[in-house]
N, CA, C and O atoms as CSV, one atom per row, in Angstrom:
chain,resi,resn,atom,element,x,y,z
A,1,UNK,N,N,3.438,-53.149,18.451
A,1,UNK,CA,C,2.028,-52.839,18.625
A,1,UNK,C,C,1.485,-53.634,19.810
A,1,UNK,O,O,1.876,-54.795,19.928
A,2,UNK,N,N,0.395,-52.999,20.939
A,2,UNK,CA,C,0.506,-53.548,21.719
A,2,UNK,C,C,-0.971,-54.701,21.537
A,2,UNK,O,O,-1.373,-54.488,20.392
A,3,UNK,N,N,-1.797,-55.682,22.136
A,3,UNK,CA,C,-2.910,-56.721,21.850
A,3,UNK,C,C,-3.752,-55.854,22.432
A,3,UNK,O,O,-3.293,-54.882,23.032
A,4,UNK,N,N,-5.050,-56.062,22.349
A,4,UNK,CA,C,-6.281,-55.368,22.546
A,4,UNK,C,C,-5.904,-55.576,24.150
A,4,UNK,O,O,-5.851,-54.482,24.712
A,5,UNK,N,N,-5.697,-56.413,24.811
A,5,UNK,CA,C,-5.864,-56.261,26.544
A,5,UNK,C,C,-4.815,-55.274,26.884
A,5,UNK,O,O,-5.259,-54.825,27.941
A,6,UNK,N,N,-3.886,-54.754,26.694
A,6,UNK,CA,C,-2.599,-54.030,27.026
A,6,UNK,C,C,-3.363,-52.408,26.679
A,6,UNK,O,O,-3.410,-51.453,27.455
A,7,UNK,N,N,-3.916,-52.483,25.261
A,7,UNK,CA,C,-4.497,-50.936,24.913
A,7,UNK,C,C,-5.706,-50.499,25.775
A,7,UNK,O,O,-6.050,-49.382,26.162
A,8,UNK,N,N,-6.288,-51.826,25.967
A,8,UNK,CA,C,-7.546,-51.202,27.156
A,8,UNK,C,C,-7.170,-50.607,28.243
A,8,UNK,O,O,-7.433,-49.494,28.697
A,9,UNK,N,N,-6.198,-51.897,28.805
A,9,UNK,CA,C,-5.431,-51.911,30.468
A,9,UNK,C,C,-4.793,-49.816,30.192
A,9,UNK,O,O,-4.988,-48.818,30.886
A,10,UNK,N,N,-4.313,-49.952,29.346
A,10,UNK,CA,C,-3.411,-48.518,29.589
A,10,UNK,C,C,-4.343,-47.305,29.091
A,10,UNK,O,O,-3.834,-46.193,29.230
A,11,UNK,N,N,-5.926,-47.363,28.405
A,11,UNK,CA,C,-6.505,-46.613,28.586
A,11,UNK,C,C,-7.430,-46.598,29.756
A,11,UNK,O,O,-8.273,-45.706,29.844
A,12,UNK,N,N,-7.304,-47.684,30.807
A,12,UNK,CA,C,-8.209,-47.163,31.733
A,12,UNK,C,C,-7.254,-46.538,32.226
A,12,UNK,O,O,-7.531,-45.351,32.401
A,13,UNK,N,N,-6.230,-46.830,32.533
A,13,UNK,CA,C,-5.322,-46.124,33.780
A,13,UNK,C,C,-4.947,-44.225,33.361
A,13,UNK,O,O,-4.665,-43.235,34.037
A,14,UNK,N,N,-5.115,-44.459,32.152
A,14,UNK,CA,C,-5.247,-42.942,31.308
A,14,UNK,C,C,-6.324,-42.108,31.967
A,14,UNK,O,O,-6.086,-41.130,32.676
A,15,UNK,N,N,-7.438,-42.537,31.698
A,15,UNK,CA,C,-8.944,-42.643,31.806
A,15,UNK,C,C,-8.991,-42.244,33.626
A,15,UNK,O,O,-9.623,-41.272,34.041
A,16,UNK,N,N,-8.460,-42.883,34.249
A,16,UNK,CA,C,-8.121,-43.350,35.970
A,16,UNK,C,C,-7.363,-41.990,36.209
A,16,UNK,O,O,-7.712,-41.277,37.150
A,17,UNK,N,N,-6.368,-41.630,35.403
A,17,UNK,CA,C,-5.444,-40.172,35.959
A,17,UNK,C,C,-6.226,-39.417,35.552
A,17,UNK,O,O,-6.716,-38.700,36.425
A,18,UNK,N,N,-6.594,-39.248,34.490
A,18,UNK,CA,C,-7.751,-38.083,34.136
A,18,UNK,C,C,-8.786,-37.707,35.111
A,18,UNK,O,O,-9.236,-36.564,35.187
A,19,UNK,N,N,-9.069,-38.462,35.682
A,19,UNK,CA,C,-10.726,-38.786,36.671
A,19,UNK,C,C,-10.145,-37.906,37.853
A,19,UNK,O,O,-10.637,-36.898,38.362
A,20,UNK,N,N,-8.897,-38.601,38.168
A,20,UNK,CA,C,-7.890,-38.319,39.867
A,20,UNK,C,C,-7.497,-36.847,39.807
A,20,UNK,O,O,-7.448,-36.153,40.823
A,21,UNK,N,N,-7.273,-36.481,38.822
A,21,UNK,CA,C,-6.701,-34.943,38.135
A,21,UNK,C,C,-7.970,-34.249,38.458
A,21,UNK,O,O,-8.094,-33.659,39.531
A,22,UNK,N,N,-8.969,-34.296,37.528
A,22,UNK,CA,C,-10.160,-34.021,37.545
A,22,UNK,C,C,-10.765,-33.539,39.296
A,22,UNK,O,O,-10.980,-32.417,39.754
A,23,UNK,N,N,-10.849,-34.392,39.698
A,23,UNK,CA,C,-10.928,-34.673,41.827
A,23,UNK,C,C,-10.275,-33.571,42.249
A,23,UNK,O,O,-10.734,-32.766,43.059
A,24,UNK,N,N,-9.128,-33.501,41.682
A,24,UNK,CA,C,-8.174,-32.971,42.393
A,24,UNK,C,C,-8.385,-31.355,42.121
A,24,UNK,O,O,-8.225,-30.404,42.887
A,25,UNK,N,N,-8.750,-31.397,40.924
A,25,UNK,CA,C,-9.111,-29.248,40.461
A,25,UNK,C,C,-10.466,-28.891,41.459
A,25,UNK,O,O,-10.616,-27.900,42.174
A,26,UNK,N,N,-11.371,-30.016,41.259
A,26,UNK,CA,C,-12.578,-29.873,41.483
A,26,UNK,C,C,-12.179,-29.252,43.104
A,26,UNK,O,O,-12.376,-28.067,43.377
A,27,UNK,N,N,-11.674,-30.108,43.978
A,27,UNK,CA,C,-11.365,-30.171,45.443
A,27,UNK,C,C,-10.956,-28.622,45.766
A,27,UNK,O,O,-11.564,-27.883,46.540
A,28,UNK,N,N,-9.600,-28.235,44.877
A,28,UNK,CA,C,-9.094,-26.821,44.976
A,28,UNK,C,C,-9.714,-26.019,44.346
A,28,UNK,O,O,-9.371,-24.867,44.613
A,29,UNK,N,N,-10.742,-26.129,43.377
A,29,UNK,CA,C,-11.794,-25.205,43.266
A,29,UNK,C,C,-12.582,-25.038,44.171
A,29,UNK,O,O,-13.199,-23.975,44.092
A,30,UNK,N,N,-12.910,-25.919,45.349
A,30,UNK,CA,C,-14.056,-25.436,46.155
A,30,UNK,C,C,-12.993,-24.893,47.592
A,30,UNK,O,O,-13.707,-24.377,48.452
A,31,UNK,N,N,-12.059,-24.907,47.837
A,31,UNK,CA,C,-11.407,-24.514,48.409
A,31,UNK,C,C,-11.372,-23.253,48.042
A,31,UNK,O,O,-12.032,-22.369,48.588
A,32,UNK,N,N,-10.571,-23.082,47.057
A,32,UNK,CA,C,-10.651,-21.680,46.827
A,32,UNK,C,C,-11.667,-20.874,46.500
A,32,UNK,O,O,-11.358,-19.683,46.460
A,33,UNK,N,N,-12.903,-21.165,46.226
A,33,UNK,CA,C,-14.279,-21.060,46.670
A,33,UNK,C,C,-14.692,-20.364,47.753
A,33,UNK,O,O,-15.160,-19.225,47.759
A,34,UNK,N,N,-14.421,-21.408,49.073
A,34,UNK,CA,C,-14.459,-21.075,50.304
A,34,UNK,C,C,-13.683,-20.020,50.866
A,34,UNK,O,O,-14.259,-19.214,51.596
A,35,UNK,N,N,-12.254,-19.880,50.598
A,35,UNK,CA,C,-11.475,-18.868,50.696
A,35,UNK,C,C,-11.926,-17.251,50.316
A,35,UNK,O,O,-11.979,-16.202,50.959
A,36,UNK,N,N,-12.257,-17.713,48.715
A,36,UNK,CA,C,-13.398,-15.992,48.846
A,36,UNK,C,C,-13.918,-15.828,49.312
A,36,UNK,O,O,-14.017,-14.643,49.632
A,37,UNK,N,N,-14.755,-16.709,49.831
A,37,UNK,CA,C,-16.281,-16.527,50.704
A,37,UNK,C,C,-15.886,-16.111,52.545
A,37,UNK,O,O,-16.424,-15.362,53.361
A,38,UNK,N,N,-14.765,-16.979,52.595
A,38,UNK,CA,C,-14.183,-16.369,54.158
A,38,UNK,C,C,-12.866,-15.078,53.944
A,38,UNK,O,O,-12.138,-15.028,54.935
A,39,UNK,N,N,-12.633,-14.459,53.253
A,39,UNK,CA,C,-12.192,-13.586,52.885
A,39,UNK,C,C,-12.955,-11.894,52.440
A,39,UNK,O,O,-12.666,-10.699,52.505
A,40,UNK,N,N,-13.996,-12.725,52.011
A,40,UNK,CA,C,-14.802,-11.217,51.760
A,40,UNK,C,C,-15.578,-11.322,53.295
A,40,UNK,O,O,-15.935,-10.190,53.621
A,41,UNK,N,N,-15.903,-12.241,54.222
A,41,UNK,CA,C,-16.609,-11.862,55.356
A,41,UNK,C,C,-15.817,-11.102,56.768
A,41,UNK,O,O,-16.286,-10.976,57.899
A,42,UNK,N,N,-14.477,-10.667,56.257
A,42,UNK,CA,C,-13.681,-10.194,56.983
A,42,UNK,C,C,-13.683,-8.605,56.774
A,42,UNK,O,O,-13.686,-8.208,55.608
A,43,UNK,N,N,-13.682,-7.885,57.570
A,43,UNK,CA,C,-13.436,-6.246,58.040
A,43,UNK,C,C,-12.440,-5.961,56.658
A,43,UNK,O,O,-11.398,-6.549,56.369
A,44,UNK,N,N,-13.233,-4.688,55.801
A,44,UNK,CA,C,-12.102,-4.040,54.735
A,44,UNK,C,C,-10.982,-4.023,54.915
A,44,UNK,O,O,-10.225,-4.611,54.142
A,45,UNK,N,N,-10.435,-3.200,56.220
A,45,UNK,CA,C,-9.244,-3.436,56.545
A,45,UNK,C,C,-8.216,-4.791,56.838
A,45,UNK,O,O,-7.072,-4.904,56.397
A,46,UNK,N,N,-8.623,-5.347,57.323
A,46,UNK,CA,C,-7.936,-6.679,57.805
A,46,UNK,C,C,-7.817,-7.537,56.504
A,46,UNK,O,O,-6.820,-8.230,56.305
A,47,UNK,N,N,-8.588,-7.490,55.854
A,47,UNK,CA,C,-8.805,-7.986,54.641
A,47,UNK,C,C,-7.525,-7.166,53.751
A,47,UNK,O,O,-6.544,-7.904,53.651
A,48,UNK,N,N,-7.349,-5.911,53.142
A,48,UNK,CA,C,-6.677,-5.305,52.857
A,48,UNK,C,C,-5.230,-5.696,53.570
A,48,UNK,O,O,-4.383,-6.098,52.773
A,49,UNK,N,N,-4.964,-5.653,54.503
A,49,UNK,CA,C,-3.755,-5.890,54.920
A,49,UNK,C,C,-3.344,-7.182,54.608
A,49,UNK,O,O,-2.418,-7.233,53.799
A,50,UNK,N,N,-3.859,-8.447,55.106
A,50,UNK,CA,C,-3.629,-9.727,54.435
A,50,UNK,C,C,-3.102,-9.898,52.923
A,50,UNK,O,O,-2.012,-10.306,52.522
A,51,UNK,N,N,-4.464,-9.363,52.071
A,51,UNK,CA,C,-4.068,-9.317,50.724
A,51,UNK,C,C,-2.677,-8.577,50.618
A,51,UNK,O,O,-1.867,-9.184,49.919
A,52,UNK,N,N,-2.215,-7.343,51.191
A,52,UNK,CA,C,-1.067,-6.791,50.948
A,52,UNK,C,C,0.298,-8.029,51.101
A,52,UNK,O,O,1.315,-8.300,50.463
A,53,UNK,N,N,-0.449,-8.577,52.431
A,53,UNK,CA,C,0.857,-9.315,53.036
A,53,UNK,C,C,1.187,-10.590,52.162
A,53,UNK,O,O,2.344,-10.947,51.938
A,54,UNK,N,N,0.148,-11.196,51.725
A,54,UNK,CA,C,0.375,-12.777,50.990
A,54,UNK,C,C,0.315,-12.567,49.500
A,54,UNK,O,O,0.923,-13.330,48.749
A,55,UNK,N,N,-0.442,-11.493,49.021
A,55,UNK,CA,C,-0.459,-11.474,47.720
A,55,UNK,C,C,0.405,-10.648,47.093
A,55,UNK,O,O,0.493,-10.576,45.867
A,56,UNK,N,N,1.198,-9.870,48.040
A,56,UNK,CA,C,2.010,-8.381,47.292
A,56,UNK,C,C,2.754,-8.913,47.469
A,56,UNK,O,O,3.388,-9.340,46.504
A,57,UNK,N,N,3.227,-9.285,48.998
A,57,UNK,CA,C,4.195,-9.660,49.378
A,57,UNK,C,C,5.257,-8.234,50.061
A,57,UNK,O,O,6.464,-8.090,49.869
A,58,UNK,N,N,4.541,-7.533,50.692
A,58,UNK,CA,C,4.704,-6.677,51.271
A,58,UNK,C,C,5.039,-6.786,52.650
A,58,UNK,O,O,4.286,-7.575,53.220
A,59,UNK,N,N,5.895,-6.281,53.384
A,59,UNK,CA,C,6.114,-6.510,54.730
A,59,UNK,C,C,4.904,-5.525,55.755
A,59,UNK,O,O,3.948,-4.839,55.393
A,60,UNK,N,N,5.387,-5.789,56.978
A,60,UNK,CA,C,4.275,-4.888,57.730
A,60,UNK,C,C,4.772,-3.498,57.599
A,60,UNK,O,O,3.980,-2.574,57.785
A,61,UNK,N,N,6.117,-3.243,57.272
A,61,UNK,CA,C,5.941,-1.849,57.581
A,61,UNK,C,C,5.453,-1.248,56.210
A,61,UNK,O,O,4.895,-0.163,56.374
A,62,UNK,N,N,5.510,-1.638,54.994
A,62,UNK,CA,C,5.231,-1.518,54.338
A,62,UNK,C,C,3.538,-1.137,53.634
A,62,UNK,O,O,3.161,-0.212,52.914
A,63,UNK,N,N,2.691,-2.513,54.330
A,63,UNK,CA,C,1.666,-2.006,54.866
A,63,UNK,C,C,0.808,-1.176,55.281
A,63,UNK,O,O,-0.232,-0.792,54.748
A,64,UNK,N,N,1.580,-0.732,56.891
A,64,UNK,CA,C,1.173,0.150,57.452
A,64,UNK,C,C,0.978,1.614,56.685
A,64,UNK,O,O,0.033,2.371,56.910
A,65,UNK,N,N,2.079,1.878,55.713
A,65,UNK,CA,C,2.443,2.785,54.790
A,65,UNK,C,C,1.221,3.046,54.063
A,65,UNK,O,O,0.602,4.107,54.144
A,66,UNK,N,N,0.753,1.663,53.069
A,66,UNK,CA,C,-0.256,1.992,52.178
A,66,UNK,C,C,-1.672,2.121,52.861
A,66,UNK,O,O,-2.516,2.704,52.181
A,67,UNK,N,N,-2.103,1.612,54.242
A,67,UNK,CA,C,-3.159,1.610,55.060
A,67,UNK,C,C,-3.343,2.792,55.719
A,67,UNK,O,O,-4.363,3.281,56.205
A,68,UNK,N,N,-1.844,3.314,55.653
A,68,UNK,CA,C,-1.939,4.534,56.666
A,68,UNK,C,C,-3.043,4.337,57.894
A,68,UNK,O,O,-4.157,4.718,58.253
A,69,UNK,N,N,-2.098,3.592,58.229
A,69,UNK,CA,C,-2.526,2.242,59.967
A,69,UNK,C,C,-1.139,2.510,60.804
A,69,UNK,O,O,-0.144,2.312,60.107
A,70,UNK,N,N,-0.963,2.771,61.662
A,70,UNK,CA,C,0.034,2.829,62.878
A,70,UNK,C,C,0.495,0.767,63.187
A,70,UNK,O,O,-0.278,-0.095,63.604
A,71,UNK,N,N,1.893,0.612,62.805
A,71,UNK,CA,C,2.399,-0.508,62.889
A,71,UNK,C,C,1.998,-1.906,63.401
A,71,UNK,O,O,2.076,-2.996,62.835
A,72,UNK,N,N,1.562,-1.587,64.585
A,72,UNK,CA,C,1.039,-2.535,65.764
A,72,UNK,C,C,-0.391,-2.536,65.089
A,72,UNK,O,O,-0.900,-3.635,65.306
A,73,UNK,N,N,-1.150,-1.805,64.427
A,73,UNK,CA,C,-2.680,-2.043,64.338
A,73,UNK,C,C,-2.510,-3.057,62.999
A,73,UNK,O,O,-3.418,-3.828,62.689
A,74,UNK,N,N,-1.374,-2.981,62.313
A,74,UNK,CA,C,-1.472,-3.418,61.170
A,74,UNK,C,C,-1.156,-4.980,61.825
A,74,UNK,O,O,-1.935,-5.910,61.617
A,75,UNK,N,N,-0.163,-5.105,62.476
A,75,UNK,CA,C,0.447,-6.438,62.769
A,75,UNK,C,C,-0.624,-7.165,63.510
A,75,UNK,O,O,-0.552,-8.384,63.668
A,76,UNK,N,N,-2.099,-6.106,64.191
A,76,UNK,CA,C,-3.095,-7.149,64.988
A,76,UNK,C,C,-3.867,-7.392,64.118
A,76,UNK,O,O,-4.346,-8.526,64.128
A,77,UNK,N,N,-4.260,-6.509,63.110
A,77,UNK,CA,C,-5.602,-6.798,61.550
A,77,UNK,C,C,-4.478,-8.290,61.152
A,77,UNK,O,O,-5.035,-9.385,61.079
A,78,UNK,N,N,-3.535,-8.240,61.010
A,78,UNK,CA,C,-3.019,-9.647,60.123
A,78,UNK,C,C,-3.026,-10.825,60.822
A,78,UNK,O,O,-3.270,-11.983,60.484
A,79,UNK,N,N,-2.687,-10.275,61.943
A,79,UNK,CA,C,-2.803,-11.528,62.939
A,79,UNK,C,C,-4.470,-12.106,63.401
A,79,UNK,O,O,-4.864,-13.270,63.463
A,80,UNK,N,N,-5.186,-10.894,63.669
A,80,UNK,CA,C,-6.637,-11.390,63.872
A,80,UNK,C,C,-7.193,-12.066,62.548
A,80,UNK,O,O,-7.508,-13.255,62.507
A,81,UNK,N,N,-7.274,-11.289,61.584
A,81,UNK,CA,C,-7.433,-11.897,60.075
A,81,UNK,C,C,-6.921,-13.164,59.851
A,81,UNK,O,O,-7.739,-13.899,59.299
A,82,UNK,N,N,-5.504,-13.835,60.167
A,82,UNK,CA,C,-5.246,-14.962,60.161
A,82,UNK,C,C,-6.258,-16.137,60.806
A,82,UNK,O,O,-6.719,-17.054,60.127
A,83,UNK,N,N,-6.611,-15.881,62.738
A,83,UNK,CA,C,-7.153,-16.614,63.110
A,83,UNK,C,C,-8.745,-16.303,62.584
A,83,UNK,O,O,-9.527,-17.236,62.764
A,84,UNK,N,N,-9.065,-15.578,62.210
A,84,UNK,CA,C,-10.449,-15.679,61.579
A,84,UNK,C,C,-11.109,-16.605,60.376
A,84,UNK,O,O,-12.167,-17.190,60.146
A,85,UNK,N,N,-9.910,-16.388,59.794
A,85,UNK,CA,C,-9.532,-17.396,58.251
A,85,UNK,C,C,-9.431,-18.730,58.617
A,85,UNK,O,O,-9.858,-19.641,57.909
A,86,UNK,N,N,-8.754,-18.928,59.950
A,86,UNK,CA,C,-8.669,-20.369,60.017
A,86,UNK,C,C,-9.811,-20.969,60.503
A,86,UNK,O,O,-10.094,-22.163,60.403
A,87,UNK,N,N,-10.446,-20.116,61.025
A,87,UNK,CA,C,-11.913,-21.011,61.827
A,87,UNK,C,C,-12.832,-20.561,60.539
A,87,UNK,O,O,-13.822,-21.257,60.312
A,88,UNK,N,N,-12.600,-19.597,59.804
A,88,UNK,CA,C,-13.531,-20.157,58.572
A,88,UNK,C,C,-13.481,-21.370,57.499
A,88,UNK,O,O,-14.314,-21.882,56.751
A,89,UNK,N,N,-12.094,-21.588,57.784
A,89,UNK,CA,C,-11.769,-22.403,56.664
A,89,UNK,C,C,-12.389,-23.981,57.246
A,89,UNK,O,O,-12.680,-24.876,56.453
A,90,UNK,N,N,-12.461,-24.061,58.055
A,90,UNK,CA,C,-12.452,-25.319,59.299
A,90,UNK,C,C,-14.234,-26.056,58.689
A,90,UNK,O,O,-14.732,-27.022,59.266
């Protein structure tokens, strides 16, 4: 059994990961927050293609298929969509 200073000491540090954990959802909740918010301010399309590409996991030609978008338009919506995302995220 451990003395009253040992049970405190190891419930703050309990108490201490809980808090740090806590920080840590909070942080990637507002991230991913922000991510909707710079995600829905992007063109249907470009938007659509991204989601295909990171969330399906779909290639471009694949893409192009469900967009019924000509190859190259699809590969510039993902690519413009990328740098758009990043200066929103910023």
């Amino acid at each position: 059994m451990l003395d009253e200073p040992a049970t405190a000491h190891l419930d703050a540090q309990a108490a201490f990961a809980a808090w740090q954990e806590s920080g840590d959802e909070l942080a990637r909740q507002a991230s991913l927050g922000r991510l909707g918010h710079c995600l829905d301010s992007l063109e249907p399309a470009r938007r659509a293609c991204l989601l295909h590409a990171y969330v399906d996991g779909c290639s471009h030609s694949e893409i192009a298929e469900r967009v019924k978008a000509p190859l190259g338009t699809v590969k510039a919506w993902i690519q413009r969509g990328l740098r758009a995302l990043r200066e929103c995220m910023q």
